[in-house]
C-alpha positions in Angstrom: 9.5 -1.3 -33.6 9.3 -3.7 -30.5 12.2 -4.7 -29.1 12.8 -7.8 -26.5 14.8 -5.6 -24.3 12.8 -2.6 -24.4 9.7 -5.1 -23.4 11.6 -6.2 -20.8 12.6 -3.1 -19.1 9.2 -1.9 -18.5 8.1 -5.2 -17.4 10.6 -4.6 -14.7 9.3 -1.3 -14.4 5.8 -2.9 -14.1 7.2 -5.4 -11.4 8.6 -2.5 -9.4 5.7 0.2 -9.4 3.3 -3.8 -8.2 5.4 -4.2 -5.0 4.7 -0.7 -3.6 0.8 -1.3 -4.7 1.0 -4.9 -3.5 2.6 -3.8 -0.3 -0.1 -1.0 0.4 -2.9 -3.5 -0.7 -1.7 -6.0 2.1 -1.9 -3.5 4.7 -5.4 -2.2 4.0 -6.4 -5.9 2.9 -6.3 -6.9 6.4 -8.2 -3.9 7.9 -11.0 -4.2 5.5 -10.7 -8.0 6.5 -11.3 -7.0 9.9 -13.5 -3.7 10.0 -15.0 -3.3 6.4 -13.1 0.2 6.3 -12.0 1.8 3.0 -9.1 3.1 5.4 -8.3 6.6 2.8 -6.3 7.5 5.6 -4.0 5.1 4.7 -3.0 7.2 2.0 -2.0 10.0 4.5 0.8 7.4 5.9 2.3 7.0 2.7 3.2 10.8 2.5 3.9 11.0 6.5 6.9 8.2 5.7 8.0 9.2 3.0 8.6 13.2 5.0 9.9 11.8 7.8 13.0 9.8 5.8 13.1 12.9 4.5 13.8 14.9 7.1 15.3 12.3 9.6 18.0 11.0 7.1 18.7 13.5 4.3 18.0 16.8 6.5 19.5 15.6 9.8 21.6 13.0 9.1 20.7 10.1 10.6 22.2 6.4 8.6 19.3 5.6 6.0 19.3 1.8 7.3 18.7 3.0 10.7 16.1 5.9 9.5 14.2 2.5 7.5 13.9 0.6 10.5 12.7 3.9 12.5 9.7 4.3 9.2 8.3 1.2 10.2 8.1 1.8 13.5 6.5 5.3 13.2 4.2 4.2 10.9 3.1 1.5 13.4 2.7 4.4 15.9 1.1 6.2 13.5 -1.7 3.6 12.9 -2.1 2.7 16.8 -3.0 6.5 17.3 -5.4 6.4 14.3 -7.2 3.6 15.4 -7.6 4.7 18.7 -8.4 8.4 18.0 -10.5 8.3 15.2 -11.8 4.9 15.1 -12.5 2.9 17.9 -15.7 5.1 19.5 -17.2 4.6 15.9 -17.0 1.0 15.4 -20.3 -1.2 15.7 -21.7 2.1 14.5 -22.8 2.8 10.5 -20.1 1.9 8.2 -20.1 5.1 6.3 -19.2 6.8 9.3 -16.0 5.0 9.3 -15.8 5.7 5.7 -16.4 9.2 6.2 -14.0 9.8 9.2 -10.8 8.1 7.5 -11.7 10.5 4.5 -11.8 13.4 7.0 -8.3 12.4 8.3 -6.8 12.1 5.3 -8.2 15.7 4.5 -6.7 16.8 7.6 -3.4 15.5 7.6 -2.7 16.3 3.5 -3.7 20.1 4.3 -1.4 20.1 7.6 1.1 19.1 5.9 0.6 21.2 3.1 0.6 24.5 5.6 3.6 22.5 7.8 5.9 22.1 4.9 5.1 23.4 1.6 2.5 23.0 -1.8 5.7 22.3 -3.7 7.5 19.2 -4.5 10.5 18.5 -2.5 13.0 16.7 -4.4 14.1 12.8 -2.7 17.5 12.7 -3.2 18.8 9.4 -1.7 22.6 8.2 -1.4 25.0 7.3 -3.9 24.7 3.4 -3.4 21.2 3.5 -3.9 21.6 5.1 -7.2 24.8 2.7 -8.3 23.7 1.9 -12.1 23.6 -1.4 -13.7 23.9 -2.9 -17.1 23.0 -6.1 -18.4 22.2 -6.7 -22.1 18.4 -6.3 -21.9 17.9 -4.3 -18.5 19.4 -1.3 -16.7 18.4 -1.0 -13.2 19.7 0.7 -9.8 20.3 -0.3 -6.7 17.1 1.0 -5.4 15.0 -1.2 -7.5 16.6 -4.3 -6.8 16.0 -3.0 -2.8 12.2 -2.8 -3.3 11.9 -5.7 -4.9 13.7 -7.8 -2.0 12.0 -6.0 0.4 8.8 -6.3 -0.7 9.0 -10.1 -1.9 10.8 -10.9 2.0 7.9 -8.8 3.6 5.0 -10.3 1.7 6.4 -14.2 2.4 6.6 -12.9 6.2 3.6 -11.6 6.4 1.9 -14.5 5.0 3.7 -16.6 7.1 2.6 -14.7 10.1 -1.0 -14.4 9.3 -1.2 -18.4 8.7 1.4 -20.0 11.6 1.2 -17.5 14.8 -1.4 -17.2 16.8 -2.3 -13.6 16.6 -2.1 -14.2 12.6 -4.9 -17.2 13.4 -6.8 -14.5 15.7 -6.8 -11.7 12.8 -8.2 -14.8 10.6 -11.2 -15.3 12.9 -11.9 -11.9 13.4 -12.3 -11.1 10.0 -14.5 -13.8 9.4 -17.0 -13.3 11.9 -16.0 -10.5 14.5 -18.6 -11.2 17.2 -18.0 -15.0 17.4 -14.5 -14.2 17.5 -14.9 -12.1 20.4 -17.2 -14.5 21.8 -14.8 -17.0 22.0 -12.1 -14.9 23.9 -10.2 -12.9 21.0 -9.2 -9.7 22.3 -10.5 -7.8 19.4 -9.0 -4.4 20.3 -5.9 -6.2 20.2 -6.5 -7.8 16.8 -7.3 -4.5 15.1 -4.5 -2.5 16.5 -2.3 -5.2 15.2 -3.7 -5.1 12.2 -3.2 -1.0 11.9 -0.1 -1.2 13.0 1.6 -3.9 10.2 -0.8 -2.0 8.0 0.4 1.4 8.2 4.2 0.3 8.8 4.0 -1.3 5.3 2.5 2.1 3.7 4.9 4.4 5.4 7.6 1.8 4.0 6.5 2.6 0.9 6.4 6.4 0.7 10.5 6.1 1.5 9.9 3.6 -1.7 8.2 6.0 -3.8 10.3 8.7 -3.0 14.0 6.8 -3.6 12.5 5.6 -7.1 10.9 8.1 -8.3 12.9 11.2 -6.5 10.2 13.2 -5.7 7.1 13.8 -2.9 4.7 15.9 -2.1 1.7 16.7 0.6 -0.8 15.2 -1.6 1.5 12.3 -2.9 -0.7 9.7 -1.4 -4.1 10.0 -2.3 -4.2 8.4 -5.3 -1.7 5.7 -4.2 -3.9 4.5 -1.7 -7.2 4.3 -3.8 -4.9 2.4 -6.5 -3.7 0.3 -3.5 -7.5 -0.7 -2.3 -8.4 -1.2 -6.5 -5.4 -3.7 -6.5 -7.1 -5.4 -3.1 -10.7 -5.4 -5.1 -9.1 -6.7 -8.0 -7.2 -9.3 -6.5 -10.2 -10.3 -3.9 -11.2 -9.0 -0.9 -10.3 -10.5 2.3 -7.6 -12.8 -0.1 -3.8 -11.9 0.9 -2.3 -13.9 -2.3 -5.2 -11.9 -4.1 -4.5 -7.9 -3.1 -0.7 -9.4 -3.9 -1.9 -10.5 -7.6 -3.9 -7.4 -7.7 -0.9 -5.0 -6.8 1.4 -6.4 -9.2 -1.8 -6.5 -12.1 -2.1 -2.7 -11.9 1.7 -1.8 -11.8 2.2 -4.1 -15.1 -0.9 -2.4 -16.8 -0.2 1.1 -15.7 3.6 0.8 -16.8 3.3 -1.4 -20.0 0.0 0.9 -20.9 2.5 4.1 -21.1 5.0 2.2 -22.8 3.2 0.3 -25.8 -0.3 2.4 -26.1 -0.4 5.4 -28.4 0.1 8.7 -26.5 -3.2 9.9 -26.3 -3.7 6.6 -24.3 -1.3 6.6 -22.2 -1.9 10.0 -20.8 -4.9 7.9 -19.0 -2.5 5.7 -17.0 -4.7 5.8 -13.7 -8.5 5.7 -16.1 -6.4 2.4 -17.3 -6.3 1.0 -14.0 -9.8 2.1 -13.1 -11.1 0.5 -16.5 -9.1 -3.2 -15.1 -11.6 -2.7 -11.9 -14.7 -2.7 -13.8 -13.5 -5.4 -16.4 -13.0 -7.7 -13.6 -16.1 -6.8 -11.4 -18.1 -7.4 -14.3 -16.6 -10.9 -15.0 -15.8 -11.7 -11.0 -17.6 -9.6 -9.1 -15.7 -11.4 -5.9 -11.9 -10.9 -7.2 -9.8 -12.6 -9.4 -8.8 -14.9 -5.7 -11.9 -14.4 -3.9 -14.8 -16.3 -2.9 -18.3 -15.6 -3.3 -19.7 -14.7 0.6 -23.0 -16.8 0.9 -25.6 -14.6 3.2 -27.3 -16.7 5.1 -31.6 -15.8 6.6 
């Protein structure tokens, strides 16, 4: 029998599973933007921040507010040294190579940390005050999920107002439109692009600590199939569109949730063939994205 506040639960549920998608989409949204990669290993960096909360806060100690800043900044390290080391020799190159090397990384870095730590789940226990339930008539909700929603919505208005306002937002811009007349008009593109791995992979090891506090679990492999969701949610949306991988983001998390909630059971066991069936349903009526616009190749 449906019920209003049963519908409106996993809408919420919906809402908060699209900001960790939206959030990974934005970060590979502008590195596709700028290099046409299908960055896989951005999928590595959601496992590597969700390990290291792990271990800095819950194992050694360290306040969770300060271990939150600390993600960011190693997954900003982490995508400097990614771009550098396995990318930046390749570029101007085939684009499959690109492809093939962030595949290879990912590869790497999931069995590493598979022989590192450990095949088996380590439970993500996070504070009390993260966990402090509330009840209203039609929701219950934790502290945690009014965090990621906050988060998310502050970083994705920042972002956006970075990418339109400053000038190294107006450079990324240009660079993903056309990189050699970018460069030809001074644009350090080396710059650009580390820039551009660094807010990216920030935002994904952000969300591994997010994954882990909602759902209270990760794993080595935890963040393959985030990440493929993640670029899906960028196709989706619109390639190259910021508004659109947001759209696309919160489009999947919706679907997925609201799919396991109201379809029969045999259904909903096919939560991720659901959100692979919303990709072909919109390529085939908007190949470009629900936000995007239709590239006109010029002779």
């Amino acid at each position: 029998m449906f019920s209003l506040g049963y519908f409106l639960q996993q809408v919420m549920n919906g809402v908060i599973l699209g900001c960790i998608y939206a959030l990974l989409a934005l970060g590979m949204t502008v590195v596709y933007g700028i290099l046409r990669l299908i960055n896989f290993a951005h999928g590595a960096l959601i496992t590597l921040g969700a390990f290291f909360i792990y271990f800095v806060s819950f194992r050694w100690g360290l306040p969770l507010v300060g271990s939150v800043f600390l993600v960011l900044g190693f997954g900003a390290l982490m995508g400097l040294v990614l771009d550098i080391v396995a990318y930046r020799k390749l570029r101007g190159g085939p684009e499959v190579a690109l492809l093939i090397t962030s595949l290879g990384f990912y590869t790497f870095i999931e069995n590493f940390l598979k022989m590192l730590i450990s095949p088996q789940p380590y439970a993500f226990k996070t504070p009390a005050y993260l966990n402090t339930m509330f009840r209203t008539r039609f929701l219950t909700f934790r502290t945690i999920d009014i965090f990621i929603i906050a988060i998310s919505i502050t970083l994705m208005l920042l972002f956006h107002l970075f990418v339109k306002k400053s000038k190294m937002g107006i450079a990324m811009r240009a660079t993903s439109e056309n990189l050699e007349i970018a460069r030809i008009m001074g644009i350090e593109i080396n710059r650009v692009i580390l820039v551009a791995f660094a807010i990216g992979s920030a935002l994904a090891a952000l969300t591994g600590f997010m994954w882990g506090a909602k759902y209270g679990q990760i794993s080595y492999d935890m963040g393959f199939l985030t990440g493929v969701k993640a670029f899906v949610a960028v196709v989706v949306g619109g390639v190259g569109s910021i508004p659109g991988a947001m759209l696309g983001g919160f489009i999947l998390g919706l679907a997925e949730i609201l799919a396991v909630a109201f379809l029969p059971t045999t259904f909903a066991e096919y939560r991720d063939g659901i959100v692979f069936a919303i990709l072909i349903l919109v390529l085939l009526i908007k190949p470009s994205g629900l936000m995007g616009v239709k590239e006109e190749v010029r002779v």
